[in-house]
N, C-alpha and C positions, 0 to 999 in steps of 0.2 A: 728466178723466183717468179711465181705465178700470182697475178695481182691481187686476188683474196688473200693470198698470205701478207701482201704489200701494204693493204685498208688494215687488216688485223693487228700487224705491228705499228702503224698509224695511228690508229684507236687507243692501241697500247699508251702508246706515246705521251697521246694528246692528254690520255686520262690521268699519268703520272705527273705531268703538268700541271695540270688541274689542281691536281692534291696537294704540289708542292706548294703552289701560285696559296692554298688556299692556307694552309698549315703557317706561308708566311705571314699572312693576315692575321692567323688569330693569335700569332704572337706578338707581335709588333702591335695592334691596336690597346690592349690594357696597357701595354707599356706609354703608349703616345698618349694616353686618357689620362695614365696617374699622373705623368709627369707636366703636362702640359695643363690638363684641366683640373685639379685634385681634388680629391671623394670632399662633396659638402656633408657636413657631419648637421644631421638633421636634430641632435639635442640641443644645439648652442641658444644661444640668448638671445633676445633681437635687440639688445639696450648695450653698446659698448662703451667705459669712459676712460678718457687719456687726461694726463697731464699737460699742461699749454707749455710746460717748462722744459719737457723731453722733446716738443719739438721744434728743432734749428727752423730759422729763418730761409727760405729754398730747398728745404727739404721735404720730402713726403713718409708716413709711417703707414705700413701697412697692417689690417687688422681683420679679424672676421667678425661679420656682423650678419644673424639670423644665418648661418653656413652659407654664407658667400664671400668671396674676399671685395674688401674695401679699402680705401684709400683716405688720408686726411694730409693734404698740401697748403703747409706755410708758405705762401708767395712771396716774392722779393718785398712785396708793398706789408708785407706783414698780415695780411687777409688772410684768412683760412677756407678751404672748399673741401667738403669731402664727397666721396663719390665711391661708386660700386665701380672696384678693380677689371671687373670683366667685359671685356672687350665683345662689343655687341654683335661683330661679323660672325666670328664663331666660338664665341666664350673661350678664350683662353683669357689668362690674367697678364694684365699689363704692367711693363716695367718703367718706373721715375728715371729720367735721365738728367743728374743733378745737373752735369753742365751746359745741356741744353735746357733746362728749364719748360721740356715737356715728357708725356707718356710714349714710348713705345711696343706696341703689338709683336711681340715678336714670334705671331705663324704668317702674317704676311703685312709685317712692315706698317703696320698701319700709325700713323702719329695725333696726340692730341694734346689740344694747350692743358698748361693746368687746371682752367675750369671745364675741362672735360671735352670739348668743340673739335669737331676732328678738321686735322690740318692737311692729313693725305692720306692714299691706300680706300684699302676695300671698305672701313667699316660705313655701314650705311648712318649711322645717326648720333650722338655726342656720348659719352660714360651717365649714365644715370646719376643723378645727384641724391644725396643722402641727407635728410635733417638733420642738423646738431644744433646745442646749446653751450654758449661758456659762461660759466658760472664760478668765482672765485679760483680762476685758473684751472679750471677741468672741463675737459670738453664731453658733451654727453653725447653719443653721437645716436640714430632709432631711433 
């Protein structure tokens, strides 16, 4: 075989690659978007209210507020903090880890106590904190 036939089948090659390499992209990124980051619905309300009685003592409830997810953590001491779920590194949303008694990031591990304060990992700065009010056992949170 003569080496112009050799570049051309080369070329071929590299360009089917290309396509393949690119084809796997566009499938796999909406799928890693929805599931990891999921569509903020831009009609929501910025005002969300919970009951103080639904939520346990070490537990945290997760809610939407103005289409972002949020978070509202009863601490051991019985304190409440609420805070915006999304994890500042790369906006994924973060997961309560009842028996440890912090957040975990889970696209790269990052950890935070329950007032938000990052404990390790990539993220560079604490979960944003969120205003609330309790008022006759309802928490107003926005």
């Amino acid at each position: 075989m003569d080496e112009s036939k050799r570049k051309f089948i080369s070329i071929c090659l590299g360009g089917v690659a290309a396509l393949a390499i690119t084809g796997f992209a566009a499938i796999t990124y909406p799928v890693f978007r929805y599931y990891l980051i999921p569509p903020a619905d831009k009609n929501s309300k910025g005002k969300t209210t919970l009951s103080l009685k639904d939520i346990a003592v070490g537990s945290a409830v997760f809610f939407e507020l103005g289409g972002s997810a949020a978070v509202l953590v009863r601490k051991q001491d019985g304190s409440l903090v609420a805070l915006s779920a999304v994890c500042p590194h790369l906006g994924c949303i973060v997961q309560w880890e009842k028996e440890r008694q912090d957040f975990l990031c889970p696209c790269h591990a990052g950890y935070f106590t329950p007032d938000g304060e990052v404990i390790s990992g990539p993220p560079p700065r604490a979960l944003a904190k969120i205003p609330f009010t309790v008022t006759n056992d309802v928490v107003t949170l926005g």
